[in-house]
C-alpha positions in Angstrom: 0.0 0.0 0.0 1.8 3.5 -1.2 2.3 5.9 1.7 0.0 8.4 1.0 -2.7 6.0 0.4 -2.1 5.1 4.1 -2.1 8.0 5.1 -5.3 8.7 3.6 -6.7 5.5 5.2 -5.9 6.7 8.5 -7.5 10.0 8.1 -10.8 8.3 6.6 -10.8 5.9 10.2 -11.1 8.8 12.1 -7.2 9.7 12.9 -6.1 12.9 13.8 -2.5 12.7 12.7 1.0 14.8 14.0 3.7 15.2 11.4 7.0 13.8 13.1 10.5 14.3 12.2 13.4 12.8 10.6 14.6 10.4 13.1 12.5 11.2 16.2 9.6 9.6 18.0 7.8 12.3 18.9 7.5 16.2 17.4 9.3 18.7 18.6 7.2 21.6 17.3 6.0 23.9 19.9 2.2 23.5 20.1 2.5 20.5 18.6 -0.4 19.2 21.0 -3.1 21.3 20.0 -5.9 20.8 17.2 -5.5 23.6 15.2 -1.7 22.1 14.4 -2.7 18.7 14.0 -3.9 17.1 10.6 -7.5 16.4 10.0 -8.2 16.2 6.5 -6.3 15.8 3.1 -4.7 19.0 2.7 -2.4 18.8 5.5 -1.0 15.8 4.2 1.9 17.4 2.8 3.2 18.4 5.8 4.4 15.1 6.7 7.9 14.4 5.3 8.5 11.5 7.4 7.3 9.6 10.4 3.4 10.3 11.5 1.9 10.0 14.6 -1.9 9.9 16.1 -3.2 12.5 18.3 -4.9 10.4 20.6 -7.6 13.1 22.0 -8.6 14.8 18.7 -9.1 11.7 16.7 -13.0 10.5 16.2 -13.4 8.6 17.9 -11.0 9.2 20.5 -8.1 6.3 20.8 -5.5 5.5 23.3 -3.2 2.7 23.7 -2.0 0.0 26.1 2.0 0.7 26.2 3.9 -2.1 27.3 7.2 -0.8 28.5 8.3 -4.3 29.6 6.2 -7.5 29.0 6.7 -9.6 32.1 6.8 -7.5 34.5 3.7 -5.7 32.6 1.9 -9.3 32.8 2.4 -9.4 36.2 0.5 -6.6 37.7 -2.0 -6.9 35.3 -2.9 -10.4 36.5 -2.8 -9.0 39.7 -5.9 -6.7 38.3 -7.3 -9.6 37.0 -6.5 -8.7 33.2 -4.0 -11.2 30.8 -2.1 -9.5 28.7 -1.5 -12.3 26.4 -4.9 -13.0 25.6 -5.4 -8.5 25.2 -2.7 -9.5 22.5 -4.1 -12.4 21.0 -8.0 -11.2 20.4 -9.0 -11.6 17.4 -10.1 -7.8 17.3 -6.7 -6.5 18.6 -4.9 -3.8 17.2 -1.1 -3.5 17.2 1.6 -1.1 16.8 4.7 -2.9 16.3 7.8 -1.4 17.1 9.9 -4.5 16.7 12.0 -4.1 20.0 11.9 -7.2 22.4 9.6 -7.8 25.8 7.4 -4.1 24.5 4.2 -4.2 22.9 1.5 -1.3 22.4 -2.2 -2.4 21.7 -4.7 0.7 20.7 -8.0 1.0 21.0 -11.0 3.5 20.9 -12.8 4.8 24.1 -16.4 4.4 24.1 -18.2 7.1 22.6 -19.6 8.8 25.7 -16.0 9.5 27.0 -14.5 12.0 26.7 -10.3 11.7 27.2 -8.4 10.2 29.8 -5.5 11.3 31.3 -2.1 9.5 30.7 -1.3 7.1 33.5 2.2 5.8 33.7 2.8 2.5 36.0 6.5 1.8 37.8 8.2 -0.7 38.8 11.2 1.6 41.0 12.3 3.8 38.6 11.6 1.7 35.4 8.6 2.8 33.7 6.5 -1.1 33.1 3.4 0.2 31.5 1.4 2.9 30.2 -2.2 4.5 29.5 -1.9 6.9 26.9 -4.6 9.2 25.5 -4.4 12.8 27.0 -2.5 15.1 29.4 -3.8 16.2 32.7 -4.2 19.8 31.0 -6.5 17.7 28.1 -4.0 18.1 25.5 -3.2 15.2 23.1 -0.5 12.7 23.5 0.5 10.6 20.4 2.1 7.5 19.2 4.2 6.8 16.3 2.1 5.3 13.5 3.3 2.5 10.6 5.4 3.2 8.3 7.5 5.6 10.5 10.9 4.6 11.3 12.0 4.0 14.6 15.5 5.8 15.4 16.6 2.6 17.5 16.2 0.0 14.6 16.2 2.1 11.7 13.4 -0.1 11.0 9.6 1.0 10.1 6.8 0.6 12.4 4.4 -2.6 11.7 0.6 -3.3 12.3 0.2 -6.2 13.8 -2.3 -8.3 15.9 -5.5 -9.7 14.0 -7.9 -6.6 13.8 -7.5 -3.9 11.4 -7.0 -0.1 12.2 -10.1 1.0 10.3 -12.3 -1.1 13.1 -10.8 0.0 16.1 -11.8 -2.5 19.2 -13.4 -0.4 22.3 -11.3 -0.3 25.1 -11.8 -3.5 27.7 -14.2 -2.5 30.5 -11.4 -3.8 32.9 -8.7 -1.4 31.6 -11.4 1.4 31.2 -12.1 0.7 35.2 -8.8 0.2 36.0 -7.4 3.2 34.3 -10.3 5.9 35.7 -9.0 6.1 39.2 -5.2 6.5 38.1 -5.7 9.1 35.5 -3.0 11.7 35.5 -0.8 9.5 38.3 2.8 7.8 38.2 3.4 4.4 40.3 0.5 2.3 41.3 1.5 2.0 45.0 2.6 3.9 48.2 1.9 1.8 50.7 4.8 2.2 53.7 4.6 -1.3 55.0 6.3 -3.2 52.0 8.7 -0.5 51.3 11.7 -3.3 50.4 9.5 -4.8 48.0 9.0 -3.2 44.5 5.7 -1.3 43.7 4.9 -4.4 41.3 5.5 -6.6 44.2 3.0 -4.4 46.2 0.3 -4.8 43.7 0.7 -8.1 43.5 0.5 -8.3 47.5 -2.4 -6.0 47.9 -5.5 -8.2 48.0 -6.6 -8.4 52.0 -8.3 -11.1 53.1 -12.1 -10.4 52.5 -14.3 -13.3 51.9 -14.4 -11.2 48.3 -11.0 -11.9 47.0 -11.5 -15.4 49.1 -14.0 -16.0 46.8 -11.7 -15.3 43.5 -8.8 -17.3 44.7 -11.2 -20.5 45.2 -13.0 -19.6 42.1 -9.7 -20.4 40.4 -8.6 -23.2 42.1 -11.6 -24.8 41.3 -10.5 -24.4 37.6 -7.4 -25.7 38.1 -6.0 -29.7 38.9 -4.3 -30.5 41.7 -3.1 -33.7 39.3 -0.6 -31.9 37.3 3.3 -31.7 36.5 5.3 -31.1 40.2 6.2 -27.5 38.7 2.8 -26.7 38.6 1.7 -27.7 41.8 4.9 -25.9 43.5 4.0 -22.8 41.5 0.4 -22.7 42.6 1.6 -23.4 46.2 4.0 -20.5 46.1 1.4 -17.9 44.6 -1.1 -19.3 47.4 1.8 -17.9 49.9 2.3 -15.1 48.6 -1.1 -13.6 49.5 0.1 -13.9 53.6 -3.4 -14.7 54.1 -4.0 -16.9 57.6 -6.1 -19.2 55.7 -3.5 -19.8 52.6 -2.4 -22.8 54.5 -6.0 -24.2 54.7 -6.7 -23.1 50.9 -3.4 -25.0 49.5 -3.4 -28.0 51.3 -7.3 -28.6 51.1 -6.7 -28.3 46.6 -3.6 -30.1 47.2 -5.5 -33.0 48.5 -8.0 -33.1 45.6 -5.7 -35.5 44.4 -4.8 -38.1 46.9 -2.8 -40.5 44.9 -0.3 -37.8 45.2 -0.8 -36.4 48.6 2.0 -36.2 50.5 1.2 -34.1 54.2 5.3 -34.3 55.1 5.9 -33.0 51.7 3.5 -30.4 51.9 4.7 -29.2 55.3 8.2 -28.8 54.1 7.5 -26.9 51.1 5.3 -24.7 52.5 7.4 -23.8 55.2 10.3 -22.9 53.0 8.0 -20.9 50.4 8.9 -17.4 49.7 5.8 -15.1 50.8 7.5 -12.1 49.3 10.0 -11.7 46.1 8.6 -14.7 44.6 5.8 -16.1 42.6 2.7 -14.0 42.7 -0.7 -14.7 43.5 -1.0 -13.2 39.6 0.3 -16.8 38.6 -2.3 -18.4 39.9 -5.2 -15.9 38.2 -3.2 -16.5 35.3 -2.6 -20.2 34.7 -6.8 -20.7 35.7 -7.3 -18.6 32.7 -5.0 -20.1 30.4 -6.8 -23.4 31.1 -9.9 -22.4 30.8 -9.7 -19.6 28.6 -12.3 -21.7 26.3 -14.5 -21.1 29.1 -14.7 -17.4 29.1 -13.4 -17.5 33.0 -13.7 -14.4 35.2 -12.5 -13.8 38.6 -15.4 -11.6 39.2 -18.3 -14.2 40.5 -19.3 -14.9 37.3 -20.1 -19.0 37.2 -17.2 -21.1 36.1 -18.0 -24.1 33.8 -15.0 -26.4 33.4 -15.1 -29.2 30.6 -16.1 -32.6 31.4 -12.6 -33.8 30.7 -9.1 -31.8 29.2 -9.2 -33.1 26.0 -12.4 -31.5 23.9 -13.1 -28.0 24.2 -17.0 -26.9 25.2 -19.8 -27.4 21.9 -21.7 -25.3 24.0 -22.5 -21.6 22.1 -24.6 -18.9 22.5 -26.4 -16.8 20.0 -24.2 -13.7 20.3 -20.9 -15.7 19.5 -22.1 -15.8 15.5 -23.1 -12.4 15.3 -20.6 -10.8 12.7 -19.2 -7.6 11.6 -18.4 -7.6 8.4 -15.5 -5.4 7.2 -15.8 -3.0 4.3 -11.9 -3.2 4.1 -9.2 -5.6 3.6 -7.8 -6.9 6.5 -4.1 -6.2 7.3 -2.3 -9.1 5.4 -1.9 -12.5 7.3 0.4 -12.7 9.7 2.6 -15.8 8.6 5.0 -17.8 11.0 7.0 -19.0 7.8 6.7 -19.7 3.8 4.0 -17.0 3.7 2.0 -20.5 4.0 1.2 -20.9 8.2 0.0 -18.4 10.2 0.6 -18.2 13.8 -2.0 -19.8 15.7 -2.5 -22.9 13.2 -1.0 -26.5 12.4 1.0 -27.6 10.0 3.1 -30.7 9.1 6.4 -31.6 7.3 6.8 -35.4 5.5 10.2 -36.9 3.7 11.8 -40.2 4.1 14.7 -40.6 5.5 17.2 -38.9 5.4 15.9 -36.0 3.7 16.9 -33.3 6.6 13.7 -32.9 8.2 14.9 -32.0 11.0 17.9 -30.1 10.4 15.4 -28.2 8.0 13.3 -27.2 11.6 16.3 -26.7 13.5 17.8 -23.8 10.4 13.8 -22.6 10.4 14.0 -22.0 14.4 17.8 -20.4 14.5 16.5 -17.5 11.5 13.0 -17.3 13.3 15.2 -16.0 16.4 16.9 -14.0 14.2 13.5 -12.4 11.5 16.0 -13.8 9.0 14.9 -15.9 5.8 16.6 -19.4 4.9 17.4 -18.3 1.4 14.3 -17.2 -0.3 11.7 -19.0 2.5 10.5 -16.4 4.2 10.9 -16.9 8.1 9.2 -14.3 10.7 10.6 -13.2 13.7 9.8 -15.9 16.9 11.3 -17.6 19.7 11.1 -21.5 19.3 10.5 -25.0 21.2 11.4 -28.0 19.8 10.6 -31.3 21.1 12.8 -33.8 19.4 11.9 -37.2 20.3 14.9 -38.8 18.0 17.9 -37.1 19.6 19.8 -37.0 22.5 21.3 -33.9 24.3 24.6 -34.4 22.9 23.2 -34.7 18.9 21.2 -31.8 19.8 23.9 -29.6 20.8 25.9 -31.1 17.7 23.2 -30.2 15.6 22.5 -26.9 16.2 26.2 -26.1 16.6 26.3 -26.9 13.1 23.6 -24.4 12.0 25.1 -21.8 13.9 28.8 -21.9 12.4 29.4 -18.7 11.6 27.2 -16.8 13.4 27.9 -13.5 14.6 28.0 -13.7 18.6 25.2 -11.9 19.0 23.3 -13.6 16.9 24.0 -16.9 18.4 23.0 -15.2 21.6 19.8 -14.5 20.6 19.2 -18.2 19.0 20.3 -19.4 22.9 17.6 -17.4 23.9 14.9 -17.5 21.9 15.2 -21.6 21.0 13.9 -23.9 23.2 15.0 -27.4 22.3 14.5 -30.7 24.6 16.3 -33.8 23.3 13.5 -36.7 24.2 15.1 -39.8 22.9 14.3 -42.8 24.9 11.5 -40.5 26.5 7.4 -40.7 26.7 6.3 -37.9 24.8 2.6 -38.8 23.6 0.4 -36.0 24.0 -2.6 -39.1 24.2 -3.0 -42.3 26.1 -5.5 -44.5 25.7 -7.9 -45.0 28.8 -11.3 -48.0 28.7 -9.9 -48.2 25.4 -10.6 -43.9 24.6 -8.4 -42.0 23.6 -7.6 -38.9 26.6 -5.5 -35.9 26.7 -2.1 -36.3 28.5 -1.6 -33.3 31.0 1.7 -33.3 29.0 -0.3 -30.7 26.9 -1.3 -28.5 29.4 2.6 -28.8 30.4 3.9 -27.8 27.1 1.6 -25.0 27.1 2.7 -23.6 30.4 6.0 -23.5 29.3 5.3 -22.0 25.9 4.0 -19.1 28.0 7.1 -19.0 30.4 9.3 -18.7 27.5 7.2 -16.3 25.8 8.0 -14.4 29.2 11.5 -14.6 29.7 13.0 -13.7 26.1 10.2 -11.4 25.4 9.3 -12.4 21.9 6.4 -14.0 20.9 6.7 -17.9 20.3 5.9 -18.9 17.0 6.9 -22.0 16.6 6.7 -25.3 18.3 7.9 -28.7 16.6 7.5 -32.2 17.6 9.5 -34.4 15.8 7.9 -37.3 15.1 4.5 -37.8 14.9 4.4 -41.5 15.6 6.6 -40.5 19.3 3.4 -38.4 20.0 0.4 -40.3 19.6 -1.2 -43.3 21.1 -3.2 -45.6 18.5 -3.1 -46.1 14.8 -1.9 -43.9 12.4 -3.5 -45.1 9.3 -7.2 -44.9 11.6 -9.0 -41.5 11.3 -10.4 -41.0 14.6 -7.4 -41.5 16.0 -5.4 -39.2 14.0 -8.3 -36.2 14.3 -8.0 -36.9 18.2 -4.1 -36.3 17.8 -4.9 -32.9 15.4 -7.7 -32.0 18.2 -5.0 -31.4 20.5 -2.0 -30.0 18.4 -4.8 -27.7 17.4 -5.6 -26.8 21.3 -1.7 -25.6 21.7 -1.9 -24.1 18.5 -4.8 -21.8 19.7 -3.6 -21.6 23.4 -0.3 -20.2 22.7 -0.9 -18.4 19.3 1.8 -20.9 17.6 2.8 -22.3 14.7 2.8 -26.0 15.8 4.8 -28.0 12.9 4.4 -32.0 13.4 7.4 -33.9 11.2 6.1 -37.5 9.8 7.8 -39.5 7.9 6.4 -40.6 4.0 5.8 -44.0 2.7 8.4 -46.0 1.1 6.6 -46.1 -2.1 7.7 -42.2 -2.7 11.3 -43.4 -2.9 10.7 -43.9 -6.7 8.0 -41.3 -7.8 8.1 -39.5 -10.8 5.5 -36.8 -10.6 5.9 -34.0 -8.5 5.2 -34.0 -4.9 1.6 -34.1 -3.6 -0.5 -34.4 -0.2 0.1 -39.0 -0.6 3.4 -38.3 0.5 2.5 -37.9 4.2 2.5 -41.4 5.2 -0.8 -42.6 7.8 -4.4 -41.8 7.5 -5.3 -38.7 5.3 -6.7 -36.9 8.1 -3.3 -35.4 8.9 -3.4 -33.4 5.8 -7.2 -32.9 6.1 -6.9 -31.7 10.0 -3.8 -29.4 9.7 -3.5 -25.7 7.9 -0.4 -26.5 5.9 1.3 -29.8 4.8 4.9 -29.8 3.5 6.9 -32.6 1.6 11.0 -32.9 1.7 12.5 -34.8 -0.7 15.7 -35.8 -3.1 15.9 -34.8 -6.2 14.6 -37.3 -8.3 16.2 -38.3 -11.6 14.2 -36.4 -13.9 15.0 -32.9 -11.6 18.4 -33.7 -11.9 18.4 -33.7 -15.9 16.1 -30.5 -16.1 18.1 -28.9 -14.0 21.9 -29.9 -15.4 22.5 -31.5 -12.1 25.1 -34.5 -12.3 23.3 -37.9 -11.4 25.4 -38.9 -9.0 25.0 -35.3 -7.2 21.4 -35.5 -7.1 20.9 -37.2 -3.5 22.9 -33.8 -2.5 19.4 -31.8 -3.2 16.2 -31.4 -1.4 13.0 -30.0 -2.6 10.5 -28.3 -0.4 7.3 -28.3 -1.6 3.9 -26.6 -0.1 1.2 -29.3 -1.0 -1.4 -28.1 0.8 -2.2 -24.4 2.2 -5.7 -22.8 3.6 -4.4 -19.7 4.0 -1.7 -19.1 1.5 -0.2 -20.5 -2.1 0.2 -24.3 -3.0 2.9 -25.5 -5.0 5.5 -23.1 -4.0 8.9 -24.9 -3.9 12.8 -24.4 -2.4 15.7 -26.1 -3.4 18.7 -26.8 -0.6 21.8 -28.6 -0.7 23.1 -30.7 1.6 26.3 -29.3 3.2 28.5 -31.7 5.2 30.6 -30.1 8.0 33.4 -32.4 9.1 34.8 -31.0 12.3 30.3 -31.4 13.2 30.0 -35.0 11.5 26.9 -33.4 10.1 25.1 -31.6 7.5 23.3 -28.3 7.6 21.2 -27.6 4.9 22.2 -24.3 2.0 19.7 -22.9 0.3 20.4 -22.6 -3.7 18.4 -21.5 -6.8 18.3 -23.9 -9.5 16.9 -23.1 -13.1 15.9 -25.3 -15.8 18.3 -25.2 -18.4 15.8 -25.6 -21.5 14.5 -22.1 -20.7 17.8 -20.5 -19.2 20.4 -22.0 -20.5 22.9 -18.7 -19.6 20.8 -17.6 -16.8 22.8 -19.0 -13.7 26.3 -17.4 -14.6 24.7 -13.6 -15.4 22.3 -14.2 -11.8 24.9 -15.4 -9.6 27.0 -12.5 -10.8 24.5 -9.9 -9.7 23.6 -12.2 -6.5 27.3 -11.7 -5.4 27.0 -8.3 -6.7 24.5 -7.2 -4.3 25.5 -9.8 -1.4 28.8 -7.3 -0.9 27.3 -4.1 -1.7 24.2 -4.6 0.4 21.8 -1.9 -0.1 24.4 0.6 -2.2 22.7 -0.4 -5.4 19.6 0.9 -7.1 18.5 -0.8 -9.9 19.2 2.1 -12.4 23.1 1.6 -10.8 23.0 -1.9 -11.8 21.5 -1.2 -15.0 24.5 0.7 -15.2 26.9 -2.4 -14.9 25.6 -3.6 -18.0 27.0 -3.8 -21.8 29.8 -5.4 -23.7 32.4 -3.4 -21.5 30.6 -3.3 -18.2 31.3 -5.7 -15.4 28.2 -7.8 -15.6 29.5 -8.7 -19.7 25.3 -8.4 -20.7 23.1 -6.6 -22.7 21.1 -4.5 -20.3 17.9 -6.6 -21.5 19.5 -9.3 -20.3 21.0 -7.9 -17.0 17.3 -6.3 -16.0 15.5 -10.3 -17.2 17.7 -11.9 -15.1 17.2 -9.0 -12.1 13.3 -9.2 -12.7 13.9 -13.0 -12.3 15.6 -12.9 -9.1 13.1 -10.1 -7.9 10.4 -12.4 -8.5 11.6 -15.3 -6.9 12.4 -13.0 -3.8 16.3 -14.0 -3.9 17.1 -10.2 -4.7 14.5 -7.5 -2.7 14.0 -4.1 -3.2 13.2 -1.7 -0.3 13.9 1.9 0.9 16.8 2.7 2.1 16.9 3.0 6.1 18.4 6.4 8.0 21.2 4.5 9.0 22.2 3.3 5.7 21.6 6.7 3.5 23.7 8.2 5.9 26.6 5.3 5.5 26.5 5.1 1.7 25.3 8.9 1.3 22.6 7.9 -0.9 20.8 10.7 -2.8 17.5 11.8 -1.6 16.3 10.9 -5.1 17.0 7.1 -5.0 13.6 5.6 -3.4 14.9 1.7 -3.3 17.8 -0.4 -3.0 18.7 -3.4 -3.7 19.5 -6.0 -1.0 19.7 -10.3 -1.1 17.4 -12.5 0.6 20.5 -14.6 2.0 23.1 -11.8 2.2 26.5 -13.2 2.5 28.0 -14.4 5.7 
């Protein structure tokens, strides 16, 4: 979408916009904050020259944001209000503004139409600024945020939407956030109270529900939701937020849920642990509001009275509906575009699955896919998003595991490998139970394995501060109880992959291996190639095949026989929210010192249609790999003829760049602050040229 168009688009949804600029977040203009030098309509559009931002009090309706200064600690004293962030974030409704710096996040909304402004609140941690309301001053001026495509001065990197609503249909702000932010409007720090000075105002938030048979109510309201037959982690982590609340009855409330499930009771146990809990500096009573919402979030739970309905059992979420939940509201806009994990194929939040025989890299291929999702880098031309990963490899031990990855990472700046240390999660699970289903009176049940892995997701989410997008369980066979090739028990599996999937706001990818019988196909790669009932293709979002090049490849594409069990093809077979057919080529690379291979991208070309088209391509690949973003396409043009340094006609120097545009090898973008100033490219020059997989 062209800038001004945008621009447009916001004014048309009700924006009042502020002109910001050249490398700044916010104006600097004096007066800046009053109407009559904001922009409400289309003339005033050509005063912005660079970044834009929204005047929160003059737009119509009026908007505001939730600004998340720092995720966790955010999380916490929301929970203590009884709001989760993480599922502000993941409503279907929300609105975001990305900034693309980790553990921050900003969600906007619209106030009601009755209200008229609200002051600014700003909520502390110490010092450190955690969170913010943002809408007006205390004087009933506006305050802004930056608005997409703006760059931000930290990244040099432009602003994204992002959540799954749309700017043009703003969501009202939460009742809860409307009630919590009344009382605070205009105020700094959320606490004063002089009896927990040591502890940190979050801390005091957290400890400042006395014990009324109220907030009695809400804590037993959520225990009730919760199992006391879980993971040991779990049940220590309730324990700990029950003792946090220095209540006189905490005892009685922990050991009285504690012995709902007496096949694990232990009183000497019990008395030891809680004896050594930590009331203060600890875990929060927040975790416990939080993980009774996560697992019944299906359920619509509130900690407000409201009646709590738990499932009949943990594997099947409720059939029950009511009227209001099909009542739509259609758009009269496009949507923002999908927001896609990988492959512009799988969207966060879905399922998806990967199929090859043996030895065909499967898993390296997840392993590379997790290492450039910590890093928002592409594996060649395969578009990768920016996540944090978990892996749950049930084939390898901790020692392959490390080998593994060390192998992908060869190379690696150090602060990149940092952040793949950070952001992956992998456990090694050979020789370990892993199923996600167990069979009990011959019916297929839910392990609380599930509601384990989901828990963790949202640890890990918390501790790196980047969404996790992807979660992979290598293989499928390691994860499921009954028959493969038997439909139910296949869509039982997909039920619950499905559940994580939604619960976490995911990618989950499930590896599977494919019948022997594709060893000697011909034709290209289709949806029989996932071995096992065809429900695992029907049930999941996306389905992927890896596999050798196969003889007739290797003639089309001028690739010596005996080199052909060197290449890979990935091809999308199936896709519900994106292309089919789409297809990468990789080449096995075998690292000696690892004893292992890594997979390297590569772009192969069939040789009855562009029989000189690798030699002039790689030439202009390595051309822009070491003069990354210095080259406009009229300079390469430039680099053309019989005595230029590509040797080409320009014809064929702009085919072959068209080629590689298309196939998203090469990309064109604007130039960032940063880089106009390094190169001192001319304020004329609107793109650059810069490659997919820029040289290491």
């Amino acid at each position: 979408m062209a800038t001004k168009t945008l621009f447009s688009d916001y004014l048309s949804a009700g924006f009042a916009l502020v002109p910001l600029p050249q490398g700044a977040k916010g104006p600097v203009t004096k007066g800046w904050n009053q109407l009559t030098n904001c922009i409400t309509d289309a003339s005033g559009l050509t005063r912005i020259q660079y970044g834009v931002g929204l005047a929160h009090a003059y737009s119509k309706p009026v908007t505001c944001t939730l600004d998340v200064d720092d995720y966790v600690l955010a999380s916490n004293w929301l929970a203590a209000e009884g709001v989760d962030l993480q599922s502000l974030l993941d409503a279907p409704d929300a609105v975001q503004i990305v900034s693309g710096k980790p553990n921050k996040a900003k969600l906007l909304y619209r106030l009601p139409d009755e209200q008229t402004p609200l002051a600014t609140s700003v909520i502390k941690d110490g010092t450190k600024t955690i969170l913010e309301f943002r809408c007006a001053s205390s004087g009933g001026m506006t305050v802004q945020d930056v608005l997409p495509p703006s760059i931000h001065p930290d990244t040099g990197k432009p602003y994204e939407w992002g959540g799954q609503g749309h700017f043009s249909m703003l969501p009202i702000l939460p009742t809860k956030l409307n009630t919590i932010w009344l009382p605070r409007q205009g105020t700094t720090s959320p606490s004063n109270n002089s009896n927990l000075e040591i502890v940190s105002p979050v801390m005091q938030s957290l400890l400042s529900m006395p014990e009324t048979p109220e907030n009695i109510a809400k804590v037993t309201q959520a225990l009730d939701v919760l199992t006391a037959d879980c993971s040991h982690d779990e049940w220590r982590d309730i324990i700990f937020a029950l003792k946090s609340t220095l209540w006189n009855c905490a005892e009685d409330l922990a050991r009285n849920w504690s012995m709902t499930a007496p096949h694990r009771w232990n009183e000497g146990y019990f008395n030891s642990l809680w004896s050594h809990a930590k009331a203060i500096g600890g875990i929060g009573v927040g975790t416990l509001f939080h993980k009774a919402m996560v697992f019944n979030a299906s359920a619509s739970l509130s900690l407000n009275h409201q009646p709590v309905h738990q499932f009949d059992d943990g594997n099947t979420a409720s059939s029950h509906f009511e009227l209001g939940d099909g009542r739509m509201c259609i758009p009269t806009l496009p949507p923002s575009p999908r927001d896609y994990a990988y492959g512009d194929t799988v969207p966060f939040g879905t399922t998806a699955i990967l199929a090859g025989v043996g030895g065909t890299a499967k898993t390296t291929f997840v392993m590379q896919l997790a290492a450039q999702g910590a890093l928002g880098k592409p594996i060649g031309n395969f578009p990768v998003n920016s996540f944090a990963s978990m892996l749950f490899l049930g084939e390898e031990n901790q020692e392959e595991r490390d080998r593994r990855f060390g192998a992908v990472c060869v190379g690696m700046p150090a602060a990149d490998l940092a952040l793949v240390q950070q952001r992956v999660m992998c456990f090694p699970a050979a020789g370990k139970d892993i199923r996600l289903n167990f069979l009990v009176d011959n019916n297929l049940t839910e392990n609380h394995l599930v509601n384990d892995i989901i828990d963790k997701v949202r640890a890990h989410h918390a501790e790196c501060g980047l969404r996790v997008g992807l979660i992979v369980f290598d293989h499928v066979r390691l994860i499921m109880t009954g028959d493969p090739n038997a439909a139910n028990d296949v869509t039982q599996l997909t039920r619950i992959l499905t559940k994580i999937a939604n619960a976490t706001n995911s990618s989950v990818l499930v590896l599977a291996h494919s019948p022997k019988s594709s060893l000697g196909r011909v034709e290209s790669s289709d949806a029989s190639e996932v071995f096992g009932s065809g429900a695992f293709v029907d049930n999941t979002r996306a389905a992927f095949i890896l596999n050798t090049m196969r003889p007739e490849e290797a003639k089309d594409f001028s690739i010596d026989p005996k080199e052909r069990n060197e290449y890979v093809c990935l091809t999308t077979v199936k896709s519900n929210y994106g292309k089919s057919g789409a297809t990468w080529w990789f080449k096995k690379r075998y690292l000696p010192d690892w004893q292992t291979i890594t997979l390297e991208p590569v772009t192969l070309y069939k040789q009855s249609l562009f029989a000189n088209h690798n030699a002039l391509s790689q030439r202009i690949i390595d051309k822009v790999n070491h003069n990354p973003a210095q080259l406009s396409e009229r300079r390469l043009r430039d680099l053309a003829g019989k005595n230029g340094e590509f040797k080409a006609s320009q014809a064929e120097v702009m085919r072959s760049l068209d080629r590689l545009l298309e196939e998203g090898t090469v990309v064109k973008r604007p130039p960032t602050v940063v880089e106009r100033k390094a190169y001192r490219i001319s304020s004329n020059v609107k793109e650059v040229l810069v490659s997919a997989s820029p040289a290491v």
